[in-house]
N, C-alpha and C positions, 0 to 999 in steps of 0.2 A: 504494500500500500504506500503509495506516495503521497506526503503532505506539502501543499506548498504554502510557504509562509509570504505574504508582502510584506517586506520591509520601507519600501519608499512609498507610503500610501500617500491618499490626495492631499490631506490636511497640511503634510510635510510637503512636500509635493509647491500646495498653493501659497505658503510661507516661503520657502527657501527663493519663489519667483519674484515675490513682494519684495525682500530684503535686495536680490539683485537687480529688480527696477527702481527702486528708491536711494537707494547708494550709486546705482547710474547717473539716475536723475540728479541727486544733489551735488556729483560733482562736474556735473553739466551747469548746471542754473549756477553753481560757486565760481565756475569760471568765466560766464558768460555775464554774471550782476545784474545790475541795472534794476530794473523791474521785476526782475524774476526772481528776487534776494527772497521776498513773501515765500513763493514756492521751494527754496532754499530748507527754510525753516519748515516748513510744513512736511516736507519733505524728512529731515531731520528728526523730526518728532515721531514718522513714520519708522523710522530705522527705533528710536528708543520704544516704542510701543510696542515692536515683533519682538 
């Protein structure tokens, strides 16, 4: 009998994708400034909250 275990299920999965759009993101909008300093931190806040 084989069992098969998921180890990278979706919740992991939907996390792990968040943390690498939102550390993209902020250090896109950190280097680009201007007006997009808002989204900076929003962004940032994104990262402390995963």
């Amino acid at each position: 009998m084989k069992v098969t275990v998921t180890i990278w299920d979706w919740p992991l999965r939907v996390f792990h994708w968040l943390l690498v759009i939102a550390v993209v993101g902020g250090y896109v909008t950190g280097k680009l400034g201007g007006h997009l300093t808002d989204w900076h931190g929003r962004l940032g806040s994104l990262v402390l909250g995963l």
